[in-house]
Steps between C-alpha positions, in 0.01 A plus 500: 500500500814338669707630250349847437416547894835708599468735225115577527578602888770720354344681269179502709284387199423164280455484166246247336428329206319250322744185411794391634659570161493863573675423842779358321518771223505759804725328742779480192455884413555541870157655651493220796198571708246320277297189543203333274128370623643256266227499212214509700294768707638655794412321815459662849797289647715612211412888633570367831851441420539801319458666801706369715769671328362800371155709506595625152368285116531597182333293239656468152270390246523475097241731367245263364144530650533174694796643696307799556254331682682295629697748662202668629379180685871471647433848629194404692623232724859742567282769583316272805826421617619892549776449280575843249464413122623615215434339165741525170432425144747378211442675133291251269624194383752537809512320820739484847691168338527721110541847621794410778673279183459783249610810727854553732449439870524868595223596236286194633458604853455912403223364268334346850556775694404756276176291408381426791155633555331526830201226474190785537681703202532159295127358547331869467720523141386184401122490583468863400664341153219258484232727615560775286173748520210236554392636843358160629844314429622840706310440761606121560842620438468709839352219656773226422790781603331544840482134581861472418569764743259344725741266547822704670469407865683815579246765533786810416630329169079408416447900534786588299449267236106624475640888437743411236222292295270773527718706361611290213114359455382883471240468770464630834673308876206474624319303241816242539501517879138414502523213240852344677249497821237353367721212389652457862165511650361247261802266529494509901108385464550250218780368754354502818290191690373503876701411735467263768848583695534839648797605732422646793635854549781586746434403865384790742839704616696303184669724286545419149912478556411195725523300190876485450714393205836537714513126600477360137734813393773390732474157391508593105819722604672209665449241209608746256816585690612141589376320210449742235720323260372171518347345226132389530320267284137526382321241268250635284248337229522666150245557269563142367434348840865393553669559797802787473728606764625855586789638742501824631669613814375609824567880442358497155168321589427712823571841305317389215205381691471818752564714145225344288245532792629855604582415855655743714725422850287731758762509748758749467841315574352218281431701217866662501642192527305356205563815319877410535441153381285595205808807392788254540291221305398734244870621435690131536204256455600294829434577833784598738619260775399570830839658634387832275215558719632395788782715494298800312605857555132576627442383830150392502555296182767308672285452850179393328686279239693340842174442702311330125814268492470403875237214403749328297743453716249358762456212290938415514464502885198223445711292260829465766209353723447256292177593457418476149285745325390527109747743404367817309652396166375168492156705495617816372261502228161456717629753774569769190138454346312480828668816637390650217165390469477615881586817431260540185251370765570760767470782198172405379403499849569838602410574141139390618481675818600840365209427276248454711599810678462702171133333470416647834541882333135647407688727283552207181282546214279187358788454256756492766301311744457172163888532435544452910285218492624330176889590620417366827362163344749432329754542779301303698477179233900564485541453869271145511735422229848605672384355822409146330872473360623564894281239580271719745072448537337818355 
């Protein structure tokens, strides 16, 4: 991934295979924005990553069946992640490390991108292969392409998806729609336990904006502008249970982290000032020093970015006191991952509240009313969680 990173963000897509073999084979034809699980089956932190970079996979497999199903258990976990997949397969006897040896670069990538088949076309093709006319295997075929669908989180790309394999399973939407539900529903029950924590809803004459993200916005801003090119450090264990070390700067962890979560900035003059940063970092890869906003053509950028970087010069003033302070580098790391966990916290929060305003409605079905409950659960086990790493009593 730290080699292939840059060009998966700039073609907006990554490209993976089985070995790390077919890396190397790819990489020397020139196709750049590929990485490997490495020989073994695709793990939910390796999908993680992906995303950071991109919401677009393609899978290259050989043709055998193994890499078949392999691919379609790949698909699975992507598909819980709201990434977009796409799946190709190599002629027989070929794979990613043969194919990219035996064919020119340029006819290499048209292969991939004229192979490329949207997952729901690829599983329908291949099940209705294996199905043929025996109406029970049919039946289960439905079945298993509805609980794939089951799994988009987005509720827009679920519908779509559910019309197109209609159409190419020969049966009517509504039969789909029906069975994708009944997945959803089952999953939610299978999933959910009583709770014993339950937030309270908003206080009388408390709006729902009274939860604010605009302290632990402004403080994101800030690190990225002043620090955004320092290099952090992260120690990880590995599947071997050795202890590995990372680096990743400032910018690069805060974007990826808001990204892979979805995050937002609420407030207006934050947003368009982390709307700059994420332009400028997606054209140069580094973050600009903090005379470009400063001294920005628009106004407000300049003004908002002047009042964030007040803080920091509070600190000098301290220091010719002779009063020493810990200064922020010397704990840049645990101010970076603490405003951001603060943030995620505020988010679930108001996440929660707009919830239990949507349980109030006696307008939601029995269906609607479960995936309220089972949705509000589950934001409510994430905020114990995100409040434990900040330390706080639940």
């Amino acid at each position: 991934m730290y080699y292939a990173k840059n060009s998966i963000v700039k073609k907006d897509r990554c490209l993976l295979v089985e070995g790390y073999t077919d890396v190397i084979s790819m990489y020397q034809a020139g196709i750049e924005n590929v990485v490997a699980s490495s020989g073994t089956s695709l793990t939910i932190d390796q999908i993680k990553l992906v995303k950071r970079f991109t919401n677009n996979i393609t899978l290259l497999f050989d043709g055998d069946a193994a890499g078949l199903k392999a691919a379609l258990r790949g698909v699975n976990l992507i598909l819980e992640k709201g990434l977009n997949v796409k799946i190709v397969t190599f002629p027989d006897g070929e794979d990613p490390d043969s194919y990219a040896k035996k064919v020119s670069s340029e006819k290499l990538e048209n292969y991939i991108n004229s192979e490329a088949k949207d997952f729901i076309e690829f599983k329908c093709s291949l099940l209705l292969e294996e199905a043929k006319e025996d109406p029970i295997k049919r039946a289960e075929l439905i079945k298993d392409i509805a609980s794939t669908i089951a799994l988009i989180p987005d509720n827009v790309a679920r519908t779509v998806y559910a019309q197109t394999s209609s159409k190419i399973l020969d049966i009517e939407d509504q039969v789909v729609f029906a069975s994708i539900e009944q997945s959803r529903l089952g999953k939610a029950k299978s999933s959910s336990k009583p709770m014993q924590v339950v937030f309270s809803s908003p206080k009388q004459g408390q709006k729902l904006d009274a939860i604010s993200t605009n302290l632990e916005e402004s403080t994101l801003l800030r690190l990225i502008i002043i620090y955004g090119t320092f290099v952090l450090h992260f120690e990880f264990e590995n599947e071997n249970g050795e202890i590995s070390e990372t680096t990743i700067t400032t910018a690069e962890y805060v974007i990826s982290e808001l990204i892979e979560d979805d995050i937002q900035f609420t407030h207006p003059k934050y947003n368009k000032i982390y709307s700059e940063l994420i332009n400028y970092f997606g054209q140069y890869e580094t973050i600009p020093k903090e005379k470009y906003f400063i001294q920005h053509h628009d106004p407000e950028i300049s003004q908002t970015v002047s009042q964030l970087l007040s803080d920091k010069h509070q600190l000098s003033d301290w220091a010719k006191k002779n009063i020493l302070v810990p200064t922020e580098t010397e704990k840049l790391k645990d101010l970076v991952v603490e405003a951001i966990i603060r943030l995620k916290s505020k988010v679930v929060k108001l996440k929660i509240e707009k919830m239990l305003e949507q349980m109030k409605s006696d307008e939601l079905t029995i269906d609607e009313r479960v995936s309220h409950m089972n949705n509000f659960q589950k934001l409510t086990k994430l905020s114990m969680y995100i409040d434990k790493k900040l330390g706080r009593e639940c």
